[in-house]
C-alpha positions as a Python dict, from the first residue, in 0.01 Angstrom:
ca = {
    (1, 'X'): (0, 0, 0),
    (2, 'X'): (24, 19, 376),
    (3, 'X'): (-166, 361, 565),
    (4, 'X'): (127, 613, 724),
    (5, 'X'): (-34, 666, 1050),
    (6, 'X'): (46, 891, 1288),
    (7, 'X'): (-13, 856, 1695),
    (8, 'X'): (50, 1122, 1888),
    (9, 'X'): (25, 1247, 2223),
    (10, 'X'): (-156, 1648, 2289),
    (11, 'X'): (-252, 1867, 2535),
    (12, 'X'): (-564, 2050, 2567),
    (13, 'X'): (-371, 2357, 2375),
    (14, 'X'): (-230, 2149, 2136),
    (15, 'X'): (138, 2082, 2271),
    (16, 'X'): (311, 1762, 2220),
    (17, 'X'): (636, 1788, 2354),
    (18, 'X'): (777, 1543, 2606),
    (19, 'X'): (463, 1370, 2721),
    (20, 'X'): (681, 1053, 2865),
    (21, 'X'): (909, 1230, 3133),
    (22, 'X'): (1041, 1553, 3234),
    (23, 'X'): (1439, 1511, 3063),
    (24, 'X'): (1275, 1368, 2738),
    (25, 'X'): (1295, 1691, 2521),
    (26, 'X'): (1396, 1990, 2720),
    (27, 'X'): (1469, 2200, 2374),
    (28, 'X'): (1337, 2569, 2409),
    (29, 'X'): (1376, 2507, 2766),
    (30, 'X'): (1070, 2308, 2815),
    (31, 'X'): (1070, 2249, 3173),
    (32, 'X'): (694, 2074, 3203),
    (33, 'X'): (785, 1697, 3063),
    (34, 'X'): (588, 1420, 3168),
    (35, 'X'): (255, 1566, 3148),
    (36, 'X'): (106, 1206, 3007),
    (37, 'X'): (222, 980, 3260),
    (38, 'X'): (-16, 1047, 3536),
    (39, 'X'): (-306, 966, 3343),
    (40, 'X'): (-183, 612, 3189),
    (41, 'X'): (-465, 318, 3270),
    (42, 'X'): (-590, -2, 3164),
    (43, 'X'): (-808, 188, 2909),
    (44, 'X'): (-481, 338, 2795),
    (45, 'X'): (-292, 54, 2753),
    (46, 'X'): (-538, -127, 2558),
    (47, 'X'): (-518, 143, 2290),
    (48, 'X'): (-191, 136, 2240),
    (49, 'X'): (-194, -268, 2234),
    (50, 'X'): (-443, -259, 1954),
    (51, 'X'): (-240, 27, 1780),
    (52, 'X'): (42, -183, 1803),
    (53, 'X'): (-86, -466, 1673),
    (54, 'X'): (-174, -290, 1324),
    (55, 'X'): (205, -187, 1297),
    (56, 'X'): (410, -359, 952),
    (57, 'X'): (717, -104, 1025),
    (58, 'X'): (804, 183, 1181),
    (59, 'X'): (925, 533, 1052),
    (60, 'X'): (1068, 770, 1331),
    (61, 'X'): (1228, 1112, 1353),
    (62, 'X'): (1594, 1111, 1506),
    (63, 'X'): (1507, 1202, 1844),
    (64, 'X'): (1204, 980, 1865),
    (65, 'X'): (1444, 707, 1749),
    (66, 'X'): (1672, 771, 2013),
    (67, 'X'): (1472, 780, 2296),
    (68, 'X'): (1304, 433, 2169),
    (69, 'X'): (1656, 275, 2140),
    (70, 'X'): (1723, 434, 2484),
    (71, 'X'): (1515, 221, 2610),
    (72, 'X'): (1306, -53, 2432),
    (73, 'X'): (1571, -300, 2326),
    (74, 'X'): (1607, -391, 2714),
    (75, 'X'): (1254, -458, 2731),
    (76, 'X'): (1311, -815, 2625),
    (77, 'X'): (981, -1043, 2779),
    (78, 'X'): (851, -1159, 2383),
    (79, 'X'): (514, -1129, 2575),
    (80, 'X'): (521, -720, 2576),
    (81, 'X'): (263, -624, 2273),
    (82, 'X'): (503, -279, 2223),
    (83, 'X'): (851, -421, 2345),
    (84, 'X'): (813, -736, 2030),
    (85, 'X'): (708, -498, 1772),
    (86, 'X'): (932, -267, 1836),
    (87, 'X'): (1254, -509, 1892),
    (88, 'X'): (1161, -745, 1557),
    (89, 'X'): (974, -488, 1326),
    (90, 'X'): (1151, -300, 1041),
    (91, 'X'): (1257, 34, 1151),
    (92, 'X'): (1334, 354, 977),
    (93, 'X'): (1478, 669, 1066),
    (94, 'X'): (1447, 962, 887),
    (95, 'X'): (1747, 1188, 960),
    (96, 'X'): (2035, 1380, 792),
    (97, 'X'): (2267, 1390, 1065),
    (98, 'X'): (2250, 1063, 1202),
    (99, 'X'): (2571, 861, 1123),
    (100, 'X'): (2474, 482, 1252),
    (101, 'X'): (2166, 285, 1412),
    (102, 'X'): (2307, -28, 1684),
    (103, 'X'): (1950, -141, 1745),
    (104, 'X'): (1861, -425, 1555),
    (105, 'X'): (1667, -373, 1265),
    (106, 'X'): (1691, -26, 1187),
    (107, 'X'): (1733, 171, 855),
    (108, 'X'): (1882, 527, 812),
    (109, 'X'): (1704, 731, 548),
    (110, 'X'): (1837, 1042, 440),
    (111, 'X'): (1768, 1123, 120),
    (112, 'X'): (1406, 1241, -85),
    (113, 'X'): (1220, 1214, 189),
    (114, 'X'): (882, 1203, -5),
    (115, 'X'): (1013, 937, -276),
    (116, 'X'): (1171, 739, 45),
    (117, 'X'): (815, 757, 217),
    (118, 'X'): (614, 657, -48),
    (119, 'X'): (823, 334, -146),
    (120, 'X'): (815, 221, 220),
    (121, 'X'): (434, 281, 215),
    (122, 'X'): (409, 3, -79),
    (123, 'X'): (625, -239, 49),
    (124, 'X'): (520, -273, 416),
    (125, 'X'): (251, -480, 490),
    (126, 'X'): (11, -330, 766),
    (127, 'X'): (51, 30, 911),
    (128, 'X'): (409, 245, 849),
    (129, 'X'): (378, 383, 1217),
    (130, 'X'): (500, 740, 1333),
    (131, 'X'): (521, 765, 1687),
    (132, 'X'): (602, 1139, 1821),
    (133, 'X'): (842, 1253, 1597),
    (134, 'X'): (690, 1583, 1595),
    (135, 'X'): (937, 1727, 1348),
    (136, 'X'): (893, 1460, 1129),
    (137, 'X'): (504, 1415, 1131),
    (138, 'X'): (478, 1815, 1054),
    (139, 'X'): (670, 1720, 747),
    (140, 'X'): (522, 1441, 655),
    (141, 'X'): (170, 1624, 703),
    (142, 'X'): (321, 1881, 469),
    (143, 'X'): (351, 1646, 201),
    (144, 'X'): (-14, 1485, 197),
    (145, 'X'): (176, 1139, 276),
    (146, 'X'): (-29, 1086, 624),
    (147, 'X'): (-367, 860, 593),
    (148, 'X'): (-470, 834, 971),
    (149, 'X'): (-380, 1068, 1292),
    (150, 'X'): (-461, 868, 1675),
    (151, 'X'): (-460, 1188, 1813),
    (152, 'X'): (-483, 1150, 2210),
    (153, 'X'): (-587, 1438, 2396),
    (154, 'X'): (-477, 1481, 2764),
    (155, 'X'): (-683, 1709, 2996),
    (156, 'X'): (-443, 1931, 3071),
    (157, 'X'): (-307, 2266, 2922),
    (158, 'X'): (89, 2352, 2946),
    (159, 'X'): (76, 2714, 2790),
    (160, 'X'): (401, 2658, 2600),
    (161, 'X'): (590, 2396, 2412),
    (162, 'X'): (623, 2247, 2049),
    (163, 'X'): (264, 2158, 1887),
    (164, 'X'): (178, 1965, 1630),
    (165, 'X'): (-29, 2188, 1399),
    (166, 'X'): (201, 2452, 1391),
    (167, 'X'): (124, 2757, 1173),
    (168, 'X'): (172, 2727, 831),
    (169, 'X'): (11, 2355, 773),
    (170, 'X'): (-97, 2263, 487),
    (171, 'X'): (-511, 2335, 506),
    (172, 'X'): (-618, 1949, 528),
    (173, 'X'): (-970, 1815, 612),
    (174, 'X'): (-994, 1503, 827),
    (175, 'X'): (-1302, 1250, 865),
    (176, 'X'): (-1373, 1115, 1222),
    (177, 'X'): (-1384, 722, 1187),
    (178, 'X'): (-1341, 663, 1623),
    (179, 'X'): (-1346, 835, 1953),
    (180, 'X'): (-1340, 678, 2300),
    (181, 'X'): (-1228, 855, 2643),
    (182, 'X'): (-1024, 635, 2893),
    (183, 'X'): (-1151, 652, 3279),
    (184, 'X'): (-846, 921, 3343),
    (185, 'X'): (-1011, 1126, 3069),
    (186, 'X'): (-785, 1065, 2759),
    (187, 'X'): (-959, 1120, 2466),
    (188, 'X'): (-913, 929, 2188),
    (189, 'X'): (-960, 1058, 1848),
    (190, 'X'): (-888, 862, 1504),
    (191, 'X'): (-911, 1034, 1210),
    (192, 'X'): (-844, 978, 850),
    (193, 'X'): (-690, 1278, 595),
    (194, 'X'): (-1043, 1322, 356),
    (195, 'X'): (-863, 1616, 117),
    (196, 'X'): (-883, 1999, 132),
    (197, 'X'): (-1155, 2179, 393),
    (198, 'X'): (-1447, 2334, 291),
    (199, 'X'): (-1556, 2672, 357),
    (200, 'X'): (-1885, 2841, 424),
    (201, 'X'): (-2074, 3136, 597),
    (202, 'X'): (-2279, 3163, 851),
    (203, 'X'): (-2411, 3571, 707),
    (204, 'X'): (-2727, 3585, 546),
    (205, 'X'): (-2778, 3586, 221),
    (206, 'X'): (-2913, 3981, 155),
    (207, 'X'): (-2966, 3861, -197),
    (208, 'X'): (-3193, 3612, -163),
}
């Protein structure tokens, strides 16, 4: 069974929307996009070469998957480590509303999300990749179906936009398995989902 893994982009307070440019996801009327780019490096794109080369397919929320198709299947040098997964892999889209997916490869799934999920994760062979999809990752977090979170921390704090622990998630404990920080000061956390948190006190014990 392949690991869902999740790789997202995140502020210092926690906010993941548009990280690639400023008319990538204006909802709300976010008006700070592009809060990633200046600190892309080699130590940057070496990550997301050796994330990439994990990937078996790839399962994307509707606007993720439309800013991809914006934009990736014209990136056509077979030399590009993101550009050939993306263009060849298997794709999926989970959406309700979407009616039809021109880029090459690409499935619509609308139904049981969870049952849909769980038969992709044991028939793809390497990692079932989310990339953004912030909607879609909350949900999927929801449902216990995430093994592994690249969470990538920018130094920088926006005061406002969508997050990715939003309240209401599901209590889950993670387990720290990597961390690295690039020269622009990215740091890179993976983690992998190890149950429900424990709980303790730090009071004393009057009893004892």
């Amino acid at each position: 069974m392949a690991p869902l893994t999740i790789t997202t982009f995140v502020t210092l307070d926690g906010v993941m929307q548009a990280p690639g440019g400023p008319n990538e996801d204006t909802s709300g009327g976010f008006d700070l996009g592009g809060w990633s780019v200046p600190y892309g490096d080699a130590d940057f794109d070496q990550f997301i070469d050796e994330v990439f080369g994990r990937v078996g397919a790839f399962l994307l929320g509707r606007r993720t998957y439309e800013i991809f198709a914006g934009y990736w299947p014209k990136m056509t040098d077979p030399a590009d480590p993101v550009a050939s997964k993306l263009n060849s892999l298997p794709k999926y889209v989970a959406s309700t509303t979407l009616d039809k997916a021109d880029w090459a490869g690409t499935t619509i799934i609308g139904g049981d999300l969870v049952k849909e999920v769980t038969a992709l994760k044991e028939r793809t062979e390497g990692e079932l990749q989310v990339h953004g999809s912030g909607n879609l990752a909350q949900t999927l977090m929801a449902h216990d179906l995430v093994d592994t979170i690249n969470l990538l921390v920018f130094p920088v704090v926006l005061g406002k936009g969508r997050r990715l622990f939003a309240e209401g998630a599901l209590p889950t404990a993670f387990r720290l398995t990597s961390s690295r920080t690039t020269a622009a000061g990215v740091a890179i956390h993976m983690y992998e989902r190890a149950g429900r948190p424990e709980y303790g006190t730090y009071e004393l014990d009057e009893s004892a």
